[in-house]
MOPAC internal coordinates of N, CA, C and O (Angstrom, degrees):
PM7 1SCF
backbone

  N    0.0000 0     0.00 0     0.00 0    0    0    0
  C    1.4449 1     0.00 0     0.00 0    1    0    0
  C    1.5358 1   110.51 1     0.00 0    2    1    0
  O    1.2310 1   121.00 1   153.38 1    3    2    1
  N    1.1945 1   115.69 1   -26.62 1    3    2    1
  C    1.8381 1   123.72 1   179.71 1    5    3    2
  C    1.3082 1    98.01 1   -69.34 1    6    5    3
  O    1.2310 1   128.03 1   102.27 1    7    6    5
  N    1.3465 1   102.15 1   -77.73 1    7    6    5
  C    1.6110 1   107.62 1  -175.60 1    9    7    6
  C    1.8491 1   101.81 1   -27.87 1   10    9    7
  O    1.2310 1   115.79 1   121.13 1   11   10    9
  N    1.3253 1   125.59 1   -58.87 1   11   10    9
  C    1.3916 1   125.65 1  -163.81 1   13   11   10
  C    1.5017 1   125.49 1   -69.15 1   14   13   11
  O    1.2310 1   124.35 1   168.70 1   15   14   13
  N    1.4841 1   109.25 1   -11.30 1   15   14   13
  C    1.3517 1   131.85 1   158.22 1   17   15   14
  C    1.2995 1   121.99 1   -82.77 1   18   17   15
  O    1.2310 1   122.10 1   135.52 1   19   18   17
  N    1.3535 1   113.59 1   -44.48 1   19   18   17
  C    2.0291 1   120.53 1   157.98 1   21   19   18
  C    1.3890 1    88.18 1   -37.15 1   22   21   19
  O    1.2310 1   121.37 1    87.34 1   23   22   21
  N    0.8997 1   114.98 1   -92.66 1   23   22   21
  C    1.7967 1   134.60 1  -136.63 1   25   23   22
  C    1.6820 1    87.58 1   -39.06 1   26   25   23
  O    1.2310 1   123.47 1   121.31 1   27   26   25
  N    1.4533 1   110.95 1   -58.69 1   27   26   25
  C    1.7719 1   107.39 1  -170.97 1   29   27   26
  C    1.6846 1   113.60 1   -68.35 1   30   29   27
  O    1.2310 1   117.96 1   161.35 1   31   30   29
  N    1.3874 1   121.50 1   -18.65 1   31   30   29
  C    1.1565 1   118.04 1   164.24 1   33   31   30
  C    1.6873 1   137.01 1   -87.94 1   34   33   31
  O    1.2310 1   131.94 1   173.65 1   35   34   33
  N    1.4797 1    94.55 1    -6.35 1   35   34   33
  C    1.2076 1   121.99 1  -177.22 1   37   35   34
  C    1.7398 1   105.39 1   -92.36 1   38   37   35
  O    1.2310 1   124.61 1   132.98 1   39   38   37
  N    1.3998 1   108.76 1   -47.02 1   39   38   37
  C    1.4976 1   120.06 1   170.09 1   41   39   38
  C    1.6738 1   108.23 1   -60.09 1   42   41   39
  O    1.2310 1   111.27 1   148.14 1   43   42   41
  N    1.3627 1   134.04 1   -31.86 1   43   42   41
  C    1.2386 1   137.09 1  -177.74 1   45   43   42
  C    1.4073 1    99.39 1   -80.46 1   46   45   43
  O    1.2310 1   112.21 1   145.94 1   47   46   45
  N    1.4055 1   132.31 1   -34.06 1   47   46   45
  C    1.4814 1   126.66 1  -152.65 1   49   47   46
  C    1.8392 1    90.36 1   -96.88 1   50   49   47
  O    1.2310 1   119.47 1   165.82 1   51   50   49
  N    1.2784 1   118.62 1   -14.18 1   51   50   49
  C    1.6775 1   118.27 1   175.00 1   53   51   50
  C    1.6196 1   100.96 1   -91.83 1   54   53   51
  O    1.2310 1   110.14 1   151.47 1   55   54   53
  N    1.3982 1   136.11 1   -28.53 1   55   54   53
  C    1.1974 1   153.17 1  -158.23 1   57   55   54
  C    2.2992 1   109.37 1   -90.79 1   58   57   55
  O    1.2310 1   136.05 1   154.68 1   59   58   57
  N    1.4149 1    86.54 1   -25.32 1   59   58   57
  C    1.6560 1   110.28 1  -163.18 1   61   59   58
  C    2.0507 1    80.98 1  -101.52 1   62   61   59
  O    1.2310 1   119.24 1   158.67 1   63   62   61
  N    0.9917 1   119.06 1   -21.33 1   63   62   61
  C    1.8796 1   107.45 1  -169.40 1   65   63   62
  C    1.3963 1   119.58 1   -76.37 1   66   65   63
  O    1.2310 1   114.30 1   -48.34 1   67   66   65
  N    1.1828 1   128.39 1   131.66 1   67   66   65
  C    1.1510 1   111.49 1   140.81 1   69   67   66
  C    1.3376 1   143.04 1    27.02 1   70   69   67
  O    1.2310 1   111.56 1   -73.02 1   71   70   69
  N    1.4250 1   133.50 1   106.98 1   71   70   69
  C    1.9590 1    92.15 1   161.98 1   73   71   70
  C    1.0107 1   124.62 1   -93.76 1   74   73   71
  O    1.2310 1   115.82 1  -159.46 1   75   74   73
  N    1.4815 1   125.54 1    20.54 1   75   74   73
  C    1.8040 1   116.26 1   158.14 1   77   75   74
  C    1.4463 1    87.77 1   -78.92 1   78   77   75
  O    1.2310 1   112.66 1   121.07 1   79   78   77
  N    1.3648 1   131.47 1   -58.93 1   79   78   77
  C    1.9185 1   127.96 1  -163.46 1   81   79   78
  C    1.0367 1    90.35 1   -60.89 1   82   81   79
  O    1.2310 1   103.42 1   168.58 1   83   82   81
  N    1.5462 1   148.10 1   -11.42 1   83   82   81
  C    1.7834 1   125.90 1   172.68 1   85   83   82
  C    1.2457 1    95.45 1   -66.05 1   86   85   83
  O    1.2310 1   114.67 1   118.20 1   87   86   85
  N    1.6401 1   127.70 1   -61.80 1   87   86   85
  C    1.4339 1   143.76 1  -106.80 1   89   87   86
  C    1.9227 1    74.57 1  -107.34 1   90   89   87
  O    1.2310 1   109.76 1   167.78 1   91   90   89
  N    1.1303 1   136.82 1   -12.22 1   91   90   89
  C    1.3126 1   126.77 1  -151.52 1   93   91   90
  C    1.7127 1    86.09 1  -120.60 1   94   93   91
  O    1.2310 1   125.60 1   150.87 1   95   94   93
  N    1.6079 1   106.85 1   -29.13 1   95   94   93
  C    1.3725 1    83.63 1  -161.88 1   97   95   94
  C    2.4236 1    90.06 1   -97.86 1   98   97   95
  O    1.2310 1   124.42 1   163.98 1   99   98   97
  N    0.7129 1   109.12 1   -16.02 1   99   98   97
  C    1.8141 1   100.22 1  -170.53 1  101   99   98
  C    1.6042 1    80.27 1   -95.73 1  102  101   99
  O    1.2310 1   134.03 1   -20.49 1  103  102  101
  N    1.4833 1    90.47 1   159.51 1  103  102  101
  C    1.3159 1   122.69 1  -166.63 1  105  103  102
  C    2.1931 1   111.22 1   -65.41 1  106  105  103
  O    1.2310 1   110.67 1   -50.10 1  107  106  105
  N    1.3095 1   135.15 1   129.90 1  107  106  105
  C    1.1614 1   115.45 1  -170.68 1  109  107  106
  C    1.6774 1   124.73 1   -42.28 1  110  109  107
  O    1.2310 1   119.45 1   129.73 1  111  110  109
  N    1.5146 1   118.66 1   -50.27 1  111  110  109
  C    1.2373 1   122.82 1  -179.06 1  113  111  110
  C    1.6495 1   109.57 1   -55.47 1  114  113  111
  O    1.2310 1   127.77 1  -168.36 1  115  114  113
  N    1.4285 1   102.64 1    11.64 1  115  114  113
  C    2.3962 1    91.37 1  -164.96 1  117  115  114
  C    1.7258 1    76.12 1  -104.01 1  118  117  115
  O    1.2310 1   127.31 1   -29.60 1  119  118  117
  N    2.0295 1   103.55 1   150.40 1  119  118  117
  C    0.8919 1   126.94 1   153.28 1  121  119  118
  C    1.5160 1   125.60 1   -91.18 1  122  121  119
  O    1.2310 1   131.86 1   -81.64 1  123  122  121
  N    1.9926 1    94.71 1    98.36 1  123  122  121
  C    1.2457 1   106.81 1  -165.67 1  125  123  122
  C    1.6466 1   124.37 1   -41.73 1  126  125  123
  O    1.2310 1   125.92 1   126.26 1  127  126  125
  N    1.0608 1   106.23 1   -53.74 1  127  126  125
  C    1.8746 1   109.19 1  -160.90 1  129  127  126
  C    2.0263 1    85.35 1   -75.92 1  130  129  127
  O    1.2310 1   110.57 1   137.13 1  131  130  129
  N    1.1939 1   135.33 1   -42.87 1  131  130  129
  C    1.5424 1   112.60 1   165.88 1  133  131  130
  C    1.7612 1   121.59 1   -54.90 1  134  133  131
  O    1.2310 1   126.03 1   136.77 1  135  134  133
  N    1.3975 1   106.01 1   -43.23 1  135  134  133
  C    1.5966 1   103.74 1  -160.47 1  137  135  134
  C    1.6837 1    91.04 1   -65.60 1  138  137  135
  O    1.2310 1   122.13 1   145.83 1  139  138  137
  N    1.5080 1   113.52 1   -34.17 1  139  138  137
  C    1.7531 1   106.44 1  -170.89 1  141  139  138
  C    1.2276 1   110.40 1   -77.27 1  142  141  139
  O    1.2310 1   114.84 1   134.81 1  143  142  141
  N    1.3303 1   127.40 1   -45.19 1  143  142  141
  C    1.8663 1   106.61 1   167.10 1  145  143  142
  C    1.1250 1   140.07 1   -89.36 1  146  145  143
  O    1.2310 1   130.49 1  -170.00 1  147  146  145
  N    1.4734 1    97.38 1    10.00 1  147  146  145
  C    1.7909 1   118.80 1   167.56 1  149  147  146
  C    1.5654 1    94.15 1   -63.40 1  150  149  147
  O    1.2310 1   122.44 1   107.55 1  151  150  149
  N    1.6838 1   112.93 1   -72.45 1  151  150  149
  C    1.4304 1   110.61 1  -171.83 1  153  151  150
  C    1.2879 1   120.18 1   -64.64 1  154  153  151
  O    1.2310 1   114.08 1  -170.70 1  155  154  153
  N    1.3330 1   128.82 1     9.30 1  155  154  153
  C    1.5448 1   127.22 1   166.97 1  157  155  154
  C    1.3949 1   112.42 1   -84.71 1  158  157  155
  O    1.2310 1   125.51 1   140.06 1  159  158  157
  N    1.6153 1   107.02 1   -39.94 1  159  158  157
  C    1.2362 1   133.74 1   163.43 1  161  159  158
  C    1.6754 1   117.22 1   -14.65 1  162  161  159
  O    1.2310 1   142.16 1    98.74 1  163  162  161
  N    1.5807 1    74.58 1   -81.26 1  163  162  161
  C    1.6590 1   106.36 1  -152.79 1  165  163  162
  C    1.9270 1    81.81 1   -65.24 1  166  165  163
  O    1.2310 1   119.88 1   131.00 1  167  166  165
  N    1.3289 1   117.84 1   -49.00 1  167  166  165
  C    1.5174 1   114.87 1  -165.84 1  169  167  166
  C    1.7133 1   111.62 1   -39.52 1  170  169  167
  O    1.2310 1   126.86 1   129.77 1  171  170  169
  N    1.8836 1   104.42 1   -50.23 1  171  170  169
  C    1.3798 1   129.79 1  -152.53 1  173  171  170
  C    1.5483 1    89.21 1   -69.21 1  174  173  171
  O    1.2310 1   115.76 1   148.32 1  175  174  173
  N    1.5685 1   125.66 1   -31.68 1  175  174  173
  C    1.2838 1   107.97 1   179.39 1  177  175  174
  C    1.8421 1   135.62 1   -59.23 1  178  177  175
  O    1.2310 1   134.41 1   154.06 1  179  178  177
  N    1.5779 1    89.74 1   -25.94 1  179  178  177
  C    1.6577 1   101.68 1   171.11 1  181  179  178
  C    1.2016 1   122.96 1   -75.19 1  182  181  179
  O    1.2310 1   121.02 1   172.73 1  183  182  181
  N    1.2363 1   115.65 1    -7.27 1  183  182  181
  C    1.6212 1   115.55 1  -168.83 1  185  183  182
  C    1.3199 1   109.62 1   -63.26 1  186  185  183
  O    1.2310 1   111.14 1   143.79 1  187  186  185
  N    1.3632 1   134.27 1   -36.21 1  187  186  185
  C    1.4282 1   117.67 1  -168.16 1  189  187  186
  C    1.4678 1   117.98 1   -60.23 1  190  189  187
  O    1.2310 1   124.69 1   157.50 1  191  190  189
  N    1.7719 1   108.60 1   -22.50 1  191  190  189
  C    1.7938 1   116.99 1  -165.26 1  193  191  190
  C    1.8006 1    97.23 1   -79.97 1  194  193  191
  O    1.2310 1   127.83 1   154.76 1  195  194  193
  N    1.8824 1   102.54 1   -25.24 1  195  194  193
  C    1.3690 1    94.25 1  -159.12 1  197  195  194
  C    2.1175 1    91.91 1   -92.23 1  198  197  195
  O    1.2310 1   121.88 1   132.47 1  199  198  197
  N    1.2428 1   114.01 1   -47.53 1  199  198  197
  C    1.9568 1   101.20 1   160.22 1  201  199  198
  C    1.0472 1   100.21 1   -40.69 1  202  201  199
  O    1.2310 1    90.33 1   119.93 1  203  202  201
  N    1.1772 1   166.82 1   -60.07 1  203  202  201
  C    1.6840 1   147.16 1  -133.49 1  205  203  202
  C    1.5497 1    94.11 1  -104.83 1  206  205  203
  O    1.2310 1   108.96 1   171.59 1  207  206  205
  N    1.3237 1   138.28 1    -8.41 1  207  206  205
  C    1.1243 1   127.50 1   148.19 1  209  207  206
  C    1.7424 1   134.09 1  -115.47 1  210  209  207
  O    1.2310 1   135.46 1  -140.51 1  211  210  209
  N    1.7506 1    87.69 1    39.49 1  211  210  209
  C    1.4165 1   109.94 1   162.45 1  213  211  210
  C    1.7806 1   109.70 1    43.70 1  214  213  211
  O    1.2310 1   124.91 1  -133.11 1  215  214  213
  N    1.3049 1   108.18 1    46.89 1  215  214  213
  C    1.4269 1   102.83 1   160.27 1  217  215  214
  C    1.3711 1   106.64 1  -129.73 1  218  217  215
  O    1.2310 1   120.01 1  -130.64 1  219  218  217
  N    1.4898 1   117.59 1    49.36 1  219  218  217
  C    1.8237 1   119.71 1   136.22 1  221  219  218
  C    1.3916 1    96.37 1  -136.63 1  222  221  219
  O    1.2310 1   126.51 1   -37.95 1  223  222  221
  N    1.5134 1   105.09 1   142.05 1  223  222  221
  C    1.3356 1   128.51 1   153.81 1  225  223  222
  C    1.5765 1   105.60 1   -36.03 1  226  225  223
  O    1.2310 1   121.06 1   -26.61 1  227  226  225
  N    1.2085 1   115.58 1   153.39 1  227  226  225
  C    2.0661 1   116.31 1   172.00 1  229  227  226
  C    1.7645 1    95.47 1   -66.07 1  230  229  227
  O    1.2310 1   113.82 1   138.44 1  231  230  229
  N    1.3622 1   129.30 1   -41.56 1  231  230  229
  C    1.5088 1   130.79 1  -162.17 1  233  231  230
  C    1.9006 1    99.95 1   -67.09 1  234  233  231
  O    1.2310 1   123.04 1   144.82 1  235  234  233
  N    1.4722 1   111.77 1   -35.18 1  235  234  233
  C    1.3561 1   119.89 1  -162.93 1  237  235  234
  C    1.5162 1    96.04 1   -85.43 1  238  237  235
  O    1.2310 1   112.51 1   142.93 1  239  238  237
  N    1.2382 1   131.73 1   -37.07 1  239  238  237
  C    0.9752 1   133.66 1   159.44 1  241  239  238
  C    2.1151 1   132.01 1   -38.32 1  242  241  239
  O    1.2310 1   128.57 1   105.71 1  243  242  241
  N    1.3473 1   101.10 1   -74.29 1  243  242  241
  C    1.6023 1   120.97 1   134.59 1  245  243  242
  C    1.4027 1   113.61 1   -11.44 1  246  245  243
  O    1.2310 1   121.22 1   123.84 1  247  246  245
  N    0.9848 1   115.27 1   -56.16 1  247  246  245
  C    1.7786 1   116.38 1  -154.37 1  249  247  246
  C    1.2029 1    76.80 1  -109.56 1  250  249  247
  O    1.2310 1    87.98 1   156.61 1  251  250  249
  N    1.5389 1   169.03 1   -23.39 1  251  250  249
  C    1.0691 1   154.69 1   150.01 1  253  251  250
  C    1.3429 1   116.04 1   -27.82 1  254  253  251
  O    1.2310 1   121.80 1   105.69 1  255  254  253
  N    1.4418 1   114.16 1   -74.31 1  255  254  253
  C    1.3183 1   148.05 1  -162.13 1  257  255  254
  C    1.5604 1   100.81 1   -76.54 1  258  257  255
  O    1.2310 1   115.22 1   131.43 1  259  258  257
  N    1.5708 1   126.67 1   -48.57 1  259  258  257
  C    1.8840 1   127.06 1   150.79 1  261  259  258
  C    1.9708 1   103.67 1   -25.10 1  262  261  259
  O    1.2310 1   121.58 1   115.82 1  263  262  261
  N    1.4384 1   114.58 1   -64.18 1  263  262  261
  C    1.4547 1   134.09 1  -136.88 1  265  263  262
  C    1.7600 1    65.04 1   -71.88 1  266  265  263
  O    1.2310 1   122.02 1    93.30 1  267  266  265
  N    1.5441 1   113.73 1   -86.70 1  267  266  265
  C    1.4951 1   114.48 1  -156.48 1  269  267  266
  C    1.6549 1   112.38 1   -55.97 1  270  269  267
  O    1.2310 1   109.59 1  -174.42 1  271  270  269
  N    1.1360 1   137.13 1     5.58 1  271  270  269
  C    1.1432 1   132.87 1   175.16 1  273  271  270
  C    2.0789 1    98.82 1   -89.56 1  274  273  271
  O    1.2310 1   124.27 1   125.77 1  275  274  273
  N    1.4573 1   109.42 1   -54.23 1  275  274  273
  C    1.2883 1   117.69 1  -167.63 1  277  275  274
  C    1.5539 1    98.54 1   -71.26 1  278  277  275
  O    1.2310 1   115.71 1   151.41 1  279  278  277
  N    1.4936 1   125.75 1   -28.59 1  279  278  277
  C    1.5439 1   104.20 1   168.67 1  281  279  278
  C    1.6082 1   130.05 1   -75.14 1  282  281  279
  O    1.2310 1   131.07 1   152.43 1  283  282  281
  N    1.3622 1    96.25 1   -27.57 1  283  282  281
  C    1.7785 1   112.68 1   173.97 1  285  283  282
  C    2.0494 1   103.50 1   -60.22 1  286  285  283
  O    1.2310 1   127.81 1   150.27 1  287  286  285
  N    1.0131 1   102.57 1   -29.73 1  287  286  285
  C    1.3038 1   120.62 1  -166.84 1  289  287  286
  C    1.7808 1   100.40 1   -80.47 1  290  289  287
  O    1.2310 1   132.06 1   127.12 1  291  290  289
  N    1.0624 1    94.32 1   -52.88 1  291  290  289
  C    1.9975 1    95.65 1   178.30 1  293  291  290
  C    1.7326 1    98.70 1   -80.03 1  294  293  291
  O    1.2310 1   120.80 1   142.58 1  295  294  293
  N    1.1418 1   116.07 1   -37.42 1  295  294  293
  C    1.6665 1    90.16 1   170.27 1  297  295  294
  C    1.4895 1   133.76 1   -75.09 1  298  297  295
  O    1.2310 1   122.87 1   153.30 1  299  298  297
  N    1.0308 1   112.10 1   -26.70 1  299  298  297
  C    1.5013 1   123.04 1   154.57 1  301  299  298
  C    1.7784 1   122.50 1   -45.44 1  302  301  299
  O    1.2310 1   129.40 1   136.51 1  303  302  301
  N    1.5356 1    99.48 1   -43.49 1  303  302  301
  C    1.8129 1   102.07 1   173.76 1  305  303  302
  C    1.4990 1    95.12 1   -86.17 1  306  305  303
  O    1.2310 1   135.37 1   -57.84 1  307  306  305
  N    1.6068 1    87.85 1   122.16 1  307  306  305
  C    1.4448 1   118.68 1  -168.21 1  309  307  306
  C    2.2877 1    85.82 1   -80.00 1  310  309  307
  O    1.2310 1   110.93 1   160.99 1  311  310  309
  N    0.9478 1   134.66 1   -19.01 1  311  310  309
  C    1.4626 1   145.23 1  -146.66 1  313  311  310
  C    1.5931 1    82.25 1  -100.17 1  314  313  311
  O    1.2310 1   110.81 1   136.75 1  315  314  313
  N    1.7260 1   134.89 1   -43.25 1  315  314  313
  C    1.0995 1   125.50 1  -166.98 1  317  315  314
  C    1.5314 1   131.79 1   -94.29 1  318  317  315
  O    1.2310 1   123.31 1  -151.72 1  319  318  317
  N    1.3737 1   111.26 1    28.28 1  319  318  317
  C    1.2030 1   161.61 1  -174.73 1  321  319  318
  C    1.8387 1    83.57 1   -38.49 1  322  321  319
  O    1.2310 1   115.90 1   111.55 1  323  322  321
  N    1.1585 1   125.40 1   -68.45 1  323  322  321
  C    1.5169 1   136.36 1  -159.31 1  325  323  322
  C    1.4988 1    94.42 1   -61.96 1  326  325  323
  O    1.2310 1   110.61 1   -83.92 1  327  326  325
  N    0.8907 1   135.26 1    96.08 1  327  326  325
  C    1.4764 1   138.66 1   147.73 1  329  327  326
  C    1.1119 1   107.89 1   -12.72 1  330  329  327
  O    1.2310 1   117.93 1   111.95 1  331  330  329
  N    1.2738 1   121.55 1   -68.05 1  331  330  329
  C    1.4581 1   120.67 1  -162.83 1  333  331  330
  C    1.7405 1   132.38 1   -78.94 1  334  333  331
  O    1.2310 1   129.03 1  -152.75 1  335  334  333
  N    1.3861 1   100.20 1    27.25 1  335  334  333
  C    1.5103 1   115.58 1  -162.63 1  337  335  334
  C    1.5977 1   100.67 1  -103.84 1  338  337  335
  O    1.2310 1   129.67 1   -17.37 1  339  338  337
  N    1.7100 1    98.95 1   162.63 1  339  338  337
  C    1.6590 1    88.09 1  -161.24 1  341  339  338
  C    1.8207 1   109.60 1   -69.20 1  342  341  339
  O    1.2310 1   123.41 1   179.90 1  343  342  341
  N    1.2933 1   111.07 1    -0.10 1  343  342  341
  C    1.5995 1    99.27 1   179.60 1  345  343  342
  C    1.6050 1   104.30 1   -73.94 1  346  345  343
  O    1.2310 1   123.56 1   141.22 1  347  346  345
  N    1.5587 1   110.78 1   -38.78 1  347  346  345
  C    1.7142 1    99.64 1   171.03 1  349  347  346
  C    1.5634 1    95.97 1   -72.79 1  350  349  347
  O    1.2310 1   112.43 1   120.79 1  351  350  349
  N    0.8339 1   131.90 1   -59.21 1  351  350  349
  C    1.3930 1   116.83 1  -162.47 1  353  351  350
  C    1.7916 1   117.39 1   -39.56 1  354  353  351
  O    1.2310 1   124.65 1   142.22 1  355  354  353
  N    1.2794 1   108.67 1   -37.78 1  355  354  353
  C    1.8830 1   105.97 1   162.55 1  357  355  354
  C    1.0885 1   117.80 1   -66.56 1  358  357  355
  O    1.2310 1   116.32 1   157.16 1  359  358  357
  N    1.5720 1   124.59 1   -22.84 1  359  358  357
  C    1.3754 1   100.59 1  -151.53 1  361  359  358
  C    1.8690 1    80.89 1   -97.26 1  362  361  359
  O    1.2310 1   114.21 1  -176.57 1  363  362  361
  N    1.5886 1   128.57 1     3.43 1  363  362  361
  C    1.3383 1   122.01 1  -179.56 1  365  363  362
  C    1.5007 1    97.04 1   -94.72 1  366  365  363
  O    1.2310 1   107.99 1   173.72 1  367  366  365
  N    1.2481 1   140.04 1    -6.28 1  367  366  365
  C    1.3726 1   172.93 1   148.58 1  369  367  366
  C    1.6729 1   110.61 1   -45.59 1  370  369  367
  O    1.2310 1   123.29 1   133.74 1  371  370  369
  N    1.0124 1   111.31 1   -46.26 1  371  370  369
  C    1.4826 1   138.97 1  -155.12 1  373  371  370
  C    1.8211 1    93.62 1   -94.42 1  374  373  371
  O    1.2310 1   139.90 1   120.17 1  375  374  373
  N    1.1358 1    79.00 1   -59.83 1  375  374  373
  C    2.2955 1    91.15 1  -179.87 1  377  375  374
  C    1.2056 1   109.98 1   -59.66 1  378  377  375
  O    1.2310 1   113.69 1   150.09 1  379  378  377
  N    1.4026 1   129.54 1   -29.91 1  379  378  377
  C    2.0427 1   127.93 1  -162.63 1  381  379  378
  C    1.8078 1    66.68 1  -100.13 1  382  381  379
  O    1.2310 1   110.19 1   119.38 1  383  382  381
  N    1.4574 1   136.04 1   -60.62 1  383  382  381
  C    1.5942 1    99.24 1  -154.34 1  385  383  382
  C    1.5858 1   117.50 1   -73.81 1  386  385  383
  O    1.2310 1   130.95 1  -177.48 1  387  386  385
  N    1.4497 1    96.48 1     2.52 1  387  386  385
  C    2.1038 1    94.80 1   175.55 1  389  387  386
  C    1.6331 1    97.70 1   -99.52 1  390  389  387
  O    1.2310 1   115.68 1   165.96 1  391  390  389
  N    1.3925 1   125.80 1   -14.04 1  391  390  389
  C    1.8113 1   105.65 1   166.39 1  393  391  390
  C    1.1233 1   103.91 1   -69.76 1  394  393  391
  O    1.2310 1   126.96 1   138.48 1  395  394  393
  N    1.3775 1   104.22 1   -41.52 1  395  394  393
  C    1.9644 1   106.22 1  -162.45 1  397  395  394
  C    1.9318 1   104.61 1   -47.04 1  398  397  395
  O    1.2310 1   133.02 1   123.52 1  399  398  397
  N    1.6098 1    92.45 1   -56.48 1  399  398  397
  C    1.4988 1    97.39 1  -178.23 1  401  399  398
  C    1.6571 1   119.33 1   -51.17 1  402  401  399
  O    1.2310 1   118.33 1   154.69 1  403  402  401
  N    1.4544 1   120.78 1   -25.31 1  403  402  401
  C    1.2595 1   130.31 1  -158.31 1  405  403  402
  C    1.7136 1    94.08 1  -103.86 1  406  405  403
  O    1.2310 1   123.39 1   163.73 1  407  406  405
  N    1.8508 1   111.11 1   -16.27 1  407  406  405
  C    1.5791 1    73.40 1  -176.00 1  409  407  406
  C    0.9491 1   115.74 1   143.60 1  410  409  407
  O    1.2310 1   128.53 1   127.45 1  411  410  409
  N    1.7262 1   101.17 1   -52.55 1  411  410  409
  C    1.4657 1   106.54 1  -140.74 1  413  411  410
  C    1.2554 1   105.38 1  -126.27 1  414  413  411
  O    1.2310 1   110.58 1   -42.20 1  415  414  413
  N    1.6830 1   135.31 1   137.80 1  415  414  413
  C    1.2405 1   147.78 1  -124.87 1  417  415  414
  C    1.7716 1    97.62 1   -90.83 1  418  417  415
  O    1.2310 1   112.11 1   -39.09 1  419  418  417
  N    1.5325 1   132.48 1   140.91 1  419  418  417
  C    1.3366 1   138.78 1   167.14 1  421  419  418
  C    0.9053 1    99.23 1   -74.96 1  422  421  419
  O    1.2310 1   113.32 1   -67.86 1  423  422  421
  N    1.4456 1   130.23 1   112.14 1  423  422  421
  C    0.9986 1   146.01 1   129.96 1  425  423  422
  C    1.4266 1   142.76 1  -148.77 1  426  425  423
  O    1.2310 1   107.31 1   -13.13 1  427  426  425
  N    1.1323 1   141.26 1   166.87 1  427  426  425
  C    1.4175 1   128.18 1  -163.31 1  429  427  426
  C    1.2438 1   124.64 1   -56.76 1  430  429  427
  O    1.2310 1   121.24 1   -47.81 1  431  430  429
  N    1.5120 1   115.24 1   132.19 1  431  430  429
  C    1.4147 1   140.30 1  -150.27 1  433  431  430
  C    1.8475 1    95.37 1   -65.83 1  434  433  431
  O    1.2310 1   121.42 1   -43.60 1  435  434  433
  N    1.5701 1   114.89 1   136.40 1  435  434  433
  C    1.3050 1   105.52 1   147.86 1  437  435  434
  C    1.2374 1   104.72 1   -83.48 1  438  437  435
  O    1.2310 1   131.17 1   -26.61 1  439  438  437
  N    1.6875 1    96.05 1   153.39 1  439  438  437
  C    1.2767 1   116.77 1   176.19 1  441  439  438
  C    1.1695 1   139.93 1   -71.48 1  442  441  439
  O    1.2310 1   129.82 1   140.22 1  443  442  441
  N    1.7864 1    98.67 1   -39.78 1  443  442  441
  C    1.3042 1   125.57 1   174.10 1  445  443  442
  C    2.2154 1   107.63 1   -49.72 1  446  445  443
  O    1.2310 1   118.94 1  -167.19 1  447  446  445
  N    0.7009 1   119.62 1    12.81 1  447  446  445
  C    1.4988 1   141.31 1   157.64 1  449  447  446
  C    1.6093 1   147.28 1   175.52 1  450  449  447
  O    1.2310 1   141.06 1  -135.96 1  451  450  449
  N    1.6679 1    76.73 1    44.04 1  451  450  449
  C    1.8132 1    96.66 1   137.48 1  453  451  450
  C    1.3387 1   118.39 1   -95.06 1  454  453  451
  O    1.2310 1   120.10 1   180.00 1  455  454  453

């Protein structure tokens, strides 16, 4: 269950960066704006095992489900293509205010579960 909470807090703390600290922190050959909401992705899928064992607040939850609604939303606009525009820029906006709520400190993602 730890490990499965890393992975989603670890996916928020790569999701909450920068995109020079994306582009500096994943390897050159990774396609940044995929490899970063792939692993938010893949994280957001565990959440139901980790809600049913009550390790998010209802608010952390909320701002979960805000974050993955507004990224589904920028990948869909075929126009928001630029990573670095202020619609990604909220939704990296969106990720530091759901650690804040959860807790847990901004800073650079281990890797070992991204």
């Amino acid at each position: 269950m730890e490990q499965q909470y890393k992975m989603v807090t670890e996916s928020l703390k790569l999701l909450a960066s920068s995109l020079e600290e994306q582009e500096k922190y994943l390897p050159d050959f990774a396609d940044v704006p995929d490899d970063v909401t792939s692993s938010f992705e893949n994280a957001f899928l565990i959440l139901p095992t980790l809600i049913e064992n009550n390790k998010f607040s209802n608010n952390s939850i909320a701002s979960i489900l805000r974050l993955y609604n507004k990224m589904q939303w920028c990948l869909r606009n075929l126009e928001l293509d630029d990573f670095s525009n202020v619609e990604w820029n909220k939704v990296r906006e969106m990720a530091r205010e759901t650690l804040q709520l959860m807790g847990e400190p901004i800073e650079k993602p281990d890797s070992n579960y991204i």
